[in-house]
N, C-alpha and C positions, 0 to 999 in steps of 0.2 A: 905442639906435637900432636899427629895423630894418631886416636886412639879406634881400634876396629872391635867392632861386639855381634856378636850372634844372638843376643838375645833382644829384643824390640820390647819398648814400650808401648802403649796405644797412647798415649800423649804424642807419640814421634811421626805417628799415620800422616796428617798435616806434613808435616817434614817431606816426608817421604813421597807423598801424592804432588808435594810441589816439584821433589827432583827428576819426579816422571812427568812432570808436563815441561820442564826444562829440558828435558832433555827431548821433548815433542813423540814420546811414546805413550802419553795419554791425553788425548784430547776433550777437552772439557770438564769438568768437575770430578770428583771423586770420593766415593763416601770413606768412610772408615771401614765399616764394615767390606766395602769391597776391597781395600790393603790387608784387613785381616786375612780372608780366606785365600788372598795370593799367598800369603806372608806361609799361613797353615800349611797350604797346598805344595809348599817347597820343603826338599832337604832341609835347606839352610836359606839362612837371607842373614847376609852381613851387610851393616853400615859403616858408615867413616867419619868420623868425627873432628873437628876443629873447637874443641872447648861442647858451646851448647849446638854448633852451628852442624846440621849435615852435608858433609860435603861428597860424598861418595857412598855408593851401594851396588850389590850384585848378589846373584841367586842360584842357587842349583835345584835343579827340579829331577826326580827321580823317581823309579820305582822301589826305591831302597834295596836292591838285591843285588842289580846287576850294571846299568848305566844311569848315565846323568847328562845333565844340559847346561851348560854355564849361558846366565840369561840376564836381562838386563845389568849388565854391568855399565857404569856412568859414572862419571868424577864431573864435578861441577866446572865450568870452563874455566873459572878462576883459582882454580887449584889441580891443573892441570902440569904435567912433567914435574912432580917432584914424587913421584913412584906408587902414588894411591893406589893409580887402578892396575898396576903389577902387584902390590900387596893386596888387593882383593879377589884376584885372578888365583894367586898361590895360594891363600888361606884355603877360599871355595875347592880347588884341587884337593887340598893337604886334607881338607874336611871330608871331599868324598873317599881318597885314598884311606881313611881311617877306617871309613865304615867297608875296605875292601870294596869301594865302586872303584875298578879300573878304566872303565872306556867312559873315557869324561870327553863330549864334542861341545860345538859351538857354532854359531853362524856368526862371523867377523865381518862387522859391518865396514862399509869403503873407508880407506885408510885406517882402521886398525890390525891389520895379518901381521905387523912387523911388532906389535905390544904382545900378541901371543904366540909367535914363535919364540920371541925373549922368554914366555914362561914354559915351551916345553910344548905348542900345540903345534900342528905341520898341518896341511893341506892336503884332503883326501884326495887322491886321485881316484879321476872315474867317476863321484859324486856329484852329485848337485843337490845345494837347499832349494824347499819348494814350499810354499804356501797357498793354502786351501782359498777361495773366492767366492767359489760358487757351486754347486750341483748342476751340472749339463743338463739339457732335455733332451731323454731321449724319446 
């Protein structure tokens, strides 16, 4: 059975810095103290558990007032389709909805738009995500 918690250990940093390099959103080593201050720096950060094993995590990053970001969310490939990463989609919701954050967005990486319509997110129209690179020369 899995079990999901909001609350982190620093014994679990290890854990967790490996399911960011599995899942190739961190590249190269990672210290602990760099998962702490992600970990801080979020609303919330839920993991997914398999007994001792981490099998899944995801994060809301916010101002705490007004919106939020549903942000690395990942289920380990070998425990994929039996509804993790929907229970960790609607917890992180249900979490920001508590604290009254309404405008909860995402950027749905290729093939996943169809696990978060299931939970209730729809496609801005007129939007587009963007990411910073570089500062131009002017």
């Amino acid at each position: 059975m899995i079990k999901y918690k909001f609350d982190t250990d620093e014994k679990d940093f290890i854990k967790i810095c490996t399911l960011y390099q599995m899942a190739r959103w961190w590249q190269g080593t990672c210290s602990s103290e760099q998962i702490a201050r992600m970990i801080s720096g979020s609303l919330c950060f839920l993991t997914a558990w398999q007994e001792d094993q981490l099998v899944g995590m995801g994060r809301a990053i916010s101002d705490s007032s007004d919106d939020a970001y549903l942000q690395d969310i990942f289920v380990d490939k070998n425990y994929r389709k039996q509804g993790i990463a929907t229970n960790i989609i609607n917890r992180l919701t249900d979490y920001c909805l508590s604290k009254n954050i309404n405008w909860i967005a995402l950027i749905a990486t290729p093939g996943s738009v169809d696990l978060y319509e299931k939970s209730g997110f729809k496609k801005m129209p007129d939007h587009t995500p963007m990411q910073f690179y570089e500062k131009p020369n002017f």
